[in-house]
C-alpha positions, 0 to 999 in steps of 0.5 A: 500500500501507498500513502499519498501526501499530495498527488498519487495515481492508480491507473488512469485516475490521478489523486491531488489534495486540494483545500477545500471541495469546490462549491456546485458539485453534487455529493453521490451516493456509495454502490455496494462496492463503495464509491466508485471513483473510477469505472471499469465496463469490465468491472474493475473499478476503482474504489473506497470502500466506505462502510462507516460513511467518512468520505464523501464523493462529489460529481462536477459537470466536468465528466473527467472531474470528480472531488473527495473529501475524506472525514476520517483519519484516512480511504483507501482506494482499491483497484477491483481485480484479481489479476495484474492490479494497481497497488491500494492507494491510502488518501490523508484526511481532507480534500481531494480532486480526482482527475480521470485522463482522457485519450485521443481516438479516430472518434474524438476524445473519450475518457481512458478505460483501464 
């Protein structure tokens, strides 16, 4: 596991610790899984496990952005696959805004798929 100061990533999801959740995002609600902070059509997402409600995820209208904040001393965002997974990310108290990297395509520009 692999605590993160500032900035830390897990496969196409890119961890920076911010002052404070932007005003006019909209808190989501936890999935079975946790909060899915990044998804997989496969179903390797990229998830908090949050099972005592200390985090908190934010939607902004910008698709590839997305903000945390994290109430307890720490989440622990888990990569979601038997095989060839990226190491358990663990995220300080705080802020956090979450950056999904997008990819160039014949089609336009999407959101890359890990």
């Amino acid at each position: 596991m692999k605590t993160v100061k500032r900035v830390g990533r897990q496969g196409e999801i890119l961890f920076i610790k911010i002052n404070k959740v932007p005003a006019g995002v909209t808190e989501l609600p936890a999935s079975k899984e946790g909060h899915i902070v990044g998804h997989s059509e496969t179903g390797h997402h990229h998830v908090i496990d949050d099972k005592i409600g200390e985090v908190h995820h934010y939607a902004s209208a910008n698709p590839l952005l997305g903000y945390l904040s994290v109430d307890g001393a720490s989440a622990d965002v888990v990569h979601l696959r038997s095989f060839d997974t990226h190491e358990t990310l663990r995220l300080g108290r705080g802020a956090w805004e979450i950056r999904r990297q997008r990819e160039h395509t014949p089609e336009g520009w999407r959101q890359v798929a890990d």
